[in-house]
N, C-alpha and C positions, 0 to 999 in steps of 0.2 A: 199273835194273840195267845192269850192262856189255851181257848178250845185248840185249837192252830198245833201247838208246841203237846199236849195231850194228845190228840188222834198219829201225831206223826211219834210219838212216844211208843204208843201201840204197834203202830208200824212195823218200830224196830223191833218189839218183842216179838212181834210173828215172826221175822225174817230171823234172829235169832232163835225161833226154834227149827228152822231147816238147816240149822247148823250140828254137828255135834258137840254137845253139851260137856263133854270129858274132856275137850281142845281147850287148853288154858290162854287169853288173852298174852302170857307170858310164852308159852308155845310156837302163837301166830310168831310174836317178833323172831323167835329163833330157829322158826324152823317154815319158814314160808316162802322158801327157796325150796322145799322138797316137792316131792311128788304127793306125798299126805299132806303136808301143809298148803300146798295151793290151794285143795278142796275146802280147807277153813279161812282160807287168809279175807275173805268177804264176810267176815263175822267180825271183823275191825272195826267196819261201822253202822254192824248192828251191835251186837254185845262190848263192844268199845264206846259207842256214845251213851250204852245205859250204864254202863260205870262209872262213867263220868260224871252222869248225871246223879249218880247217885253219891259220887264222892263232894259233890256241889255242895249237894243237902248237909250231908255230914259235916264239910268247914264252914255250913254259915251256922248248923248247929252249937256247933264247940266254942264259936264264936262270937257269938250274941250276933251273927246278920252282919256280922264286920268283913268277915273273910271269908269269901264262896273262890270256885275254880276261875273266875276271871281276874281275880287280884291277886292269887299264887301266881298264875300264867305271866301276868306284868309283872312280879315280882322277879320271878324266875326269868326274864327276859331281861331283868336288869342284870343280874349274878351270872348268867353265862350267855356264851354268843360266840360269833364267827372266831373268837379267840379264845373264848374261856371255855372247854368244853366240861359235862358234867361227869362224872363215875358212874358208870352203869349199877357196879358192882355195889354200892352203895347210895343211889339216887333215892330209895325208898326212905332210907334213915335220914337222907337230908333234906328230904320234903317232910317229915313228919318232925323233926328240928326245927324247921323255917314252919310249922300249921300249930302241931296238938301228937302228943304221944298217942292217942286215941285213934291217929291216923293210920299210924303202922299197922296194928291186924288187921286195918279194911284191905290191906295190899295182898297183904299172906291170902285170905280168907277170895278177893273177886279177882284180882291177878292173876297169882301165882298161881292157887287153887280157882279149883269151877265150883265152887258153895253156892246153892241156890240163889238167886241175886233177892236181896230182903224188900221186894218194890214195895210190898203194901204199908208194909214198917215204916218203913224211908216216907214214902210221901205222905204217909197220915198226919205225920209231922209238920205238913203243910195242909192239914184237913184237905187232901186230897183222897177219895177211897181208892180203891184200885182191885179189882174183880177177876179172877183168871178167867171165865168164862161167864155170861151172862144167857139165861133163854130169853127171845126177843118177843117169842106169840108167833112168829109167821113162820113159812114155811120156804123152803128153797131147793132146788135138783141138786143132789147128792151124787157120787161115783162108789165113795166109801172104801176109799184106798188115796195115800198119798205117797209119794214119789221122790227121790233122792238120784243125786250119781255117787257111786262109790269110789273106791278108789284104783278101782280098774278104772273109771269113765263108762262102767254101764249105769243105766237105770232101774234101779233098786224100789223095791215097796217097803219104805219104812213104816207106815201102820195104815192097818187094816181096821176099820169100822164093821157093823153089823150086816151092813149090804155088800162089803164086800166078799165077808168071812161065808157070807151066805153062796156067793159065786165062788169061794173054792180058794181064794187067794191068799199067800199068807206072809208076814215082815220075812223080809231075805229075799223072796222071790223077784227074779230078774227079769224086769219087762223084753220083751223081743222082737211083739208083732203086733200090731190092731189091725184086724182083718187080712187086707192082701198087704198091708204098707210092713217092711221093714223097721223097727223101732233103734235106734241107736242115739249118741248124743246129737249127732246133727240133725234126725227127725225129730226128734222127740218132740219140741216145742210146735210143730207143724200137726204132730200126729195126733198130740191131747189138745190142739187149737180143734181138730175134728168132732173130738170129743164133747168139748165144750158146746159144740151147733147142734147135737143132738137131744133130741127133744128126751122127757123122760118116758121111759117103757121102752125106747128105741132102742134094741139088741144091737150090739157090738159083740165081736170075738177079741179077745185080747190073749193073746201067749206070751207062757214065763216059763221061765228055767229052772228049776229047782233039782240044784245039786247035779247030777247028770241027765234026768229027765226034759222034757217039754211037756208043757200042758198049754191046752187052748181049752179056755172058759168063755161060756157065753153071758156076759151081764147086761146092764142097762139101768141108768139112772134112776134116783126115786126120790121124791118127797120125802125131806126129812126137816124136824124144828131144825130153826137155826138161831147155831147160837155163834153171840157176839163175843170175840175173844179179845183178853188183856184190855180190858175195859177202864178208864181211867173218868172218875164224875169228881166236881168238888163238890164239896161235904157242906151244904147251906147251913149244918149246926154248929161249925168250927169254931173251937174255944178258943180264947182272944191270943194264948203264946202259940197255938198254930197259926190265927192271919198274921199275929207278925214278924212270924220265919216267913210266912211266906210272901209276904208284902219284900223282904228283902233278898231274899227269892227270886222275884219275876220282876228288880230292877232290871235285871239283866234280858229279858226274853224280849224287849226290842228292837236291843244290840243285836242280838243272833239272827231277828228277822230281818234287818237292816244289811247282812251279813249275808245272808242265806240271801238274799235279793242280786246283790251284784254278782 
C-alpha cells in the first residue's frame, strides 16, 4: 500500500544515514571488494533503492506517466541478456538515449556524485510532502550519542547530542568499555542491548579512547522530545498534475508488494 511503500521509504533514509554520505553508489560497485568498501557496501540498499526511487519519479516525469523504472528494466531486459552484454563505460549515455537527455545529470549528480538526494522536490511532484525531521509532542529515553564501526572495525561516536556532550563525550571517540564489559565488534550489539533495558537516571560508566588517552564517563538516559525522522505524509491539497504522476506512479507499488511477498 501507499502508507506501506512510504514508512519503509523512511526506513531506508535512516539506514542511509549510518552510512557515509561522501561513499558514491558508483564507489560501492567499484570498490566493495576493499576493506573501506565493505563498511559501505550495505548502503546498496539503503541509498541504492532511494535512487531508484527517485530516478522512477523522474522517467514518469519526463514522460507524461508512460515510462517509470519498471518499463526501462523490461526494456532493458529485451536489448541485453546472457548474450548481449551492456558497456559499463557507456551504460549511462545509453539509458539516457533509450529514456530523455534529462536523464544523464541525474547520474552524474546521485551516482557518480553523493549531491544531496532532492527527496522533497522529487515527491512533491507526486503531492507527497516529505519532512527531515518532525516533533511528535511526546517524550522518549535518550542516550544522546550514536555509534558507527570505522574502518579499523572499532566503534566510533559519530554524533553527539546535548546529553551526551553534557557527559563528556565527543564525534571520534572510540567506545571501549560499559562498565566491567569489554566493548568491541562482537559485543557491541549485546553491550547497548544493556543499554537499551536501562531505565532513565540509571548511571552507566561507558569508556572511550581519544587519541591516546581513556576516559570513563559516567551518563544515563534522559527524557528528551522526540522527534520523528524522514517523515513522508500525502499532501490532501494535491493539484490535479501531481495526482496524475502519481496515479501513474503507484501503478506499479502492487507489483513490488506482490514481489516483496514471495
Amino acid at each position: 500500500s501507499l502508507d506501506e511503500y512510504l514508512s519503509r521509504l523512511s526506513e531506508k533514509m535512516q539506514g542511509d544515514d549510518s552510512f557515509d554520505k561522501n561513499f558514491s553508489l558508483s564507489q560501492i560497485g567499484l570498490e566493495s571488494f576493499s576493506e573501506k568498501g565493505q563498511q559501505q557496501w550495505g548502503n546498496i540498499y539503503q541509498r541504492g533503492a532511494l535512487v531508484a526511487g527517485l530516478l522512477d519519479i523522474k522517467l514518469l516525469e519526463l514522460s507524461d506517466g508512460t515510462q517509470g523504472m519498471r518499463e526501462v528494466l523490461l526494456d532493458l531486459s529485451e536489448r541485453f541478456g546472457p548474450d548481449t552484454s551492456f558497456s559499463e563505460a557507456t551504460f549511462f549515455d545509453d539509458f539516457a538515449a533509450m529514456t530523455h537527455p534529462d536523464v544523464r545529470p541525474f547520474f552524474d549528480a546521485y551516482v557518480r556524485d553523493t549531491q544531496p538526494l532532492p527527496m522533497a522536490d522529487y515527491y512533491a511532484k507526486l503531492g507527497i510532502t516529505y519532512t527531515p525531521e518532525v516533533n511528535t509532542g511526546e517524550q522518549e529515553p535518550a542516550l544522546g550519542l550514536q555509534a558507527g564501526v570505522d574502518e579499523d572495525q572499532q566503534i566510533v561516536i559519530t554524533h553527539v547530542a546535548e546529553i551526551g556532550a553534557a557527559c563528556g563525550f565527543e564525534e571520534g571517540d572510540v567506545i571501549t568499555g560499559l562498565n566491567d564489559m569489554e566493548i568491541t565488534l562482537q559485543t557491541a550489539q549485546q553491550a547497548f542491548g544493556v543499554v537499551e533495558q536501562l531505565d532513565v537516571g540509571e548511571p552507566f560508566d561507558l569508556t572511550i579512547r581519544r587519541g591516546d588517552e581513556e576516559h570513563t564517563y559516567t551518563c544515563a538516559k534522559q527524557l528528551v522530545d522526540q522527534v520523528a525522522t524522514h517523515v513522508f505524509e500525502v499532501n490532501p491539497n494535491a493539484m490535479p498534475e501531481q495526482l496524475a504522476l502519481r496515479a501513474a506512479w503507484a501503478q506499479n507499488l502492487p507489483v513490488v508488494a506482490a514481489e516483496g511477498s514471495n
